[in-house]
Each structure stands twice: as C-alpha cells, then as structure tokens.
KEDOKE-47662 format. One record per residue (C-alpha): residue in one letter; x, y, z negated. Coordinates in nm, 2 decimals, decimal comma. Last residue first. Example, Ala and Ser with C-alpha at 12.3 -4.5 7.8 and 13.67 -1.06 7.14 Angstrom:
BEGIN
<atom S <1,37 -0,11 -0,71>>,
<atom A <1,23 -0,45 -0,78>>,
end
This chain:
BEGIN
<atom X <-2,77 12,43 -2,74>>,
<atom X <-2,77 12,14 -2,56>>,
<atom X <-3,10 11,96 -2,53>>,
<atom X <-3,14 11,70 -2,71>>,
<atom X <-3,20 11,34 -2,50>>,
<atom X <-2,87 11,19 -2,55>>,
<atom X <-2,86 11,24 -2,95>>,
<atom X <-3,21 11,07 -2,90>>,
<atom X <-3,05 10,82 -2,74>>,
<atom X <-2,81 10,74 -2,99>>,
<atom X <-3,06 10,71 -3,25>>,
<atom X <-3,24 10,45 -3,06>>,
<atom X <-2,92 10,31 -3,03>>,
<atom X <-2,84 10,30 -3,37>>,
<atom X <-3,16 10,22 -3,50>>,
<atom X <-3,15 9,89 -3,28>>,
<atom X <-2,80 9,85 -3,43>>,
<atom X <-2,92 9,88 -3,80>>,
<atom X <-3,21 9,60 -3,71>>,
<atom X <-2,95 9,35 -3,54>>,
<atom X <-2,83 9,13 -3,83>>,
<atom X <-3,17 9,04 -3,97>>,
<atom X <-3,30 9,00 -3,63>>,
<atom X <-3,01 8,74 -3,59>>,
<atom X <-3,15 8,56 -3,89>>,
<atom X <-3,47 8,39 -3,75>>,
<atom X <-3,19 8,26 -3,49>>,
<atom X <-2,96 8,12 -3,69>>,
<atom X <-2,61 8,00 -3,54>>,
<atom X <-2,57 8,35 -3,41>>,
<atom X <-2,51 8,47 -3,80>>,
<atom X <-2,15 8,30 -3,76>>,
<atom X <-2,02 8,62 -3,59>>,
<atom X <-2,13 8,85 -3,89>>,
<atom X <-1,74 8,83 -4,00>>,
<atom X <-1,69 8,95 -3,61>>,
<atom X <-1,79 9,29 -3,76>>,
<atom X <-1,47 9,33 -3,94>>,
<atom X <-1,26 9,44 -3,64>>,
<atom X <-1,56 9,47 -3,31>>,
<atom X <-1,33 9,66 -3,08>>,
<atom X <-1,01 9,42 -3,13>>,
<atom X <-1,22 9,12 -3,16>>,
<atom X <-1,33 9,11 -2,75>>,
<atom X <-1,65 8,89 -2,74>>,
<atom X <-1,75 8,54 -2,61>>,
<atom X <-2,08 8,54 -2,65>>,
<atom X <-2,27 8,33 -2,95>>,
<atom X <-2,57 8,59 -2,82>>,
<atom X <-2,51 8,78 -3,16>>,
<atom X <-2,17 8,81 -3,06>>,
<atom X <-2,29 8,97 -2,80>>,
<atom X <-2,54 9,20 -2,92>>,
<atom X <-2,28 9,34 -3,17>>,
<atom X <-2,00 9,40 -2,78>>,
<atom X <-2,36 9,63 -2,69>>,
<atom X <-2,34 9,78 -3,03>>,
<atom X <-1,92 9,84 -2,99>>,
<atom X <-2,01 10,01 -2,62>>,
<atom X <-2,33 10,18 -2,77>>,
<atom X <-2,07 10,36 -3,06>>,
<atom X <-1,79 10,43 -2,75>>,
<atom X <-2,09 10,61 -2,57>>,
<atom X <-2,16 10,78 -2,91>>,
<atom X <-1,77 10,92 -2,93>>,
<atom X <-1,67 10,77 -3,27>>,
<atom X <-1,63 10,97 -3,57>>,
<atom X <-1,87 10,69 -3,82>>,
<atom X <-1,90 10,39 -3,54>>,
<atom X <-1,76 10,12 -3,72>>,
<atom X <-1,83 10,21 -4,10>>,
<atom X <-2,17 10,25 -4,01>>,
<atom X <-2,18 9,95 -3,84>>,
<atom X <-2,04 9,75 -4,13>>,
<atom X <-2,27 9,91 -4,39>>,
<atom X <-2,62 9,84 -4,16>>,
<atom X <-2,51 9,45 -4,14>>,
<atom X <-2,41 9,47 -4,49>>,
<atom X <-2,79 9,57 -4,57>>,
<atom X <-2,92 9,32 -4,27>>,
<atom X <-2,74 9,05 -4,38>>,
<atom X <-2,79 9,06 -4,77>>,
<atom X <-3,16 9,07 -4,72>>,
<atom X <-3,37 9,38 -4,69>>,
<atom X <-3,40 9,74 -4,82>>,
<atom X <-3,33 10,08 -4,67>>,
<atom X <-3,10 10,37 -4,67>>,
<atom X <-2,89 10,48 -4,39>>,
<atom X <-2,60 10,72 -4,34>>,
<atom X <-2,40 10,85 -4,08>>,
<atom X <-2,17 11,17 -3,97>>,
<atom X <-1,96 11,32 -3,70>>,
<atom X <-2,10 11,07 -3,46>>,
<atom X <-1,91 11,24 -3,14>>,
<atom X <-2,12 11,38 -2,87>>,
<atom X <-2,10 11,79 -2,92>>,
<atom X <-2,28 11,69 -3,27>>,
<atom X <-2,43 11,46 -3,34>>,
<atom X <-2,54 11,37 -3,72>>,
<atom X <-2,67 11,02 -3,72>>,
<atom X <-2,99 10,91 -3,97>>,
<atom X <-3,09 10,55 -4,02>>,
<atom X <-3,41 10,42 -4,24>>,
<atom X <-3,40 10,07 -4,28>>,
<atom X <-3,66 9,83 -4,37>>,
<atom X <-3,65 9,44 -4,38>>,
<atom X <-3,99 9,25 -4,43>>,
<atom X <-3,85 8,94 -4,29>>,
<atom X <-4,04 8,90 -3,98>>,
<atom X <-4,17 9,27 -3,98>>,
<atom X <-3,84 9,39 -3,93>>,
<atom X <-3,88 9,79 -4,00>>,
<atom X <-3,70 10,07 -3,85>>,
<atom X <-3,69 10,43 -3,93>>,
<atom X <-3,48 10,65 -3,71>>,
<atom X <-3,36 11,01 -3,78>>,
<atom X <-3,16 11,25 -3,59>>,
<atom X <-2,97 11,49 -3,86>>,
<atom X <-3,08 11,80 -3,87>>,
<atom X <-3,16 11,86 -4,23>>,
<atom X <-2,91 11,71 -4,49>>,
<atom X <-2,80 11,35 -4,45>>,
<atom X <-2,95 11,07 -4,63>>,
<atom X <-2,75 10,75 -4,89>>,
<atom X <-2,58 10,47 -4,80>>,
<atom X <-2,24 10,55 -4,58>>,
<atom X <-2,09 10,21 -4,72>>,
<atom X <-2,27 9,94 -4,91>>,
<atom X <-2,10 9,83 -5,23>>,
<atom X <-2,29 9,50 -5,30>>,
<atom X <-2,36 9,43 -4,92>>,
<atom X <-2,08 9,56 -4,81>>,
<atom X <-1,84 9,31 -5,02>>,
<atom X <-2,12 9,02 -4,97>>,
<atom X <-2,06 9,03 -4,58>>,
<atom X <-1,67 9,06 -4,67>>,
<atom X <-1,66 8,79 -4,89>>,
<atom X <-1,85 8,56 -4,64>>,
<atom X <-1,60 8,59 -4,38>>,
<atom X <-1,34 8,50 -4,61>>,
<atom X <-1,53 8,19 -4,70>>,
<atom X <-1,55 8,15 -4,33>>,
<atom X <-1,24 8,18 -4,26>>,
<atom X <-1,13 7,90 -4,55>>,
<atom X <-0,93 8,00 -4,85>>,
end
C-alpha cells in the first residue's frame, strides 16, 4: 500500500466516523464558521477551563476535507493546554503552506499534508482551525472567575 493511499484511508476514516461530533452543554465557547467558496459550515464549541481544552465538539456540513479536517483537530487538541492547541494550529497552517513541519506534533494530521497541492481546497482544510483559534481566543479573553 502506497502513503498516500494510506493517507487517504485515514482522511475517509474521520470523515465517515467523525470524532468529537456532536454540541456541548451550556457554557461552552462557541464559533460558527462558514466557507462561502464551497458552502462548508461548521459550528465549533471548546469547553475551557483553567486553560486546558477539557472538551470539544463540532457539527457542520461540507466536503470530505473539511469534516475529517474538523475530526482530526479535535482529536489533536481534545486535553491539551490552549497555547499547545494554537502551537499544533499554527504547525496546521504550515503544512498547509507546503512548509516544512515537525511530524511528531502534528501525528495523523500530516495525512492532510497533500491538500497544499490545491489551493481552492486548503480553505477546505483550514475552516475547523480558524474556529479553533477564534475559539481559543475567546477562552483568552474571559475573565477569570
């Protein structure tokens, strides 16, 4: 089996069996994103708490990309501090870039390396991490209670 058949077996593996799908009870931060390119939506909800991403979930619809795309980042980050969460995001936009990137912190992700190759698609890719750090920063922004 070839890498990138292997590659494409995990992107179609989240995308048919999507992790962390689903909404969080009150209190979670909440972003809703749409790609208006594509017509991808997803709606992405973090639960903070004293900095850590103690939970995540998103629902949404698009193309297989973007839904594994959302699965594979909430797998990633899902107990991670939120500055390690932006540090794997920021490694994402990388790889996105065609970048030279470091595969210990991105594991799986790097399956969605190949995506850099097509630019109408990288969008695709990106839309949970955009929600992720605009989540992120609203977990910055709360006042501590």
């Amino acid at each position: 089996m070839q890498l990138d058949d292997l590659y494409r077996q995990v992107i179609m593996d989240h995308y048919s069996h999507p992790r962390n799908k689903g909404s969080l009870s009150d209190g979670a931060l909440t972003v809703e994103l749409k790609n208006p390119t594509c017509g991808d939506e997803i709606t992405l909800q973090l639960l903070v708490d004293e900095g850590m991403v103690r939970d995540i979930r998103f629902e949404g619809t698009g193309c297989s990309i973007s839904m594994a795309s959302a699965s594979m980042m909430s797998e990633a980050v899902k107990g991670l501090p939120v500055a390690d969460a932006l540090q794997i995001s920021q490694e994402f936009r990388k790889l996105m870039k065609g970048e030279e990137t470091d595969p210990d912190l991105l594991g799986d992700l790097e399956s969605l390396g190949g995506v850099s190759k097509f630019p109408a698609r990288i969008k695709c890719a990106t839309l949970a991490w955009n929600a992720l750090e605009r989540t992120a920063d609203q977990a910055v922004a709360q006042p501590k209670g």
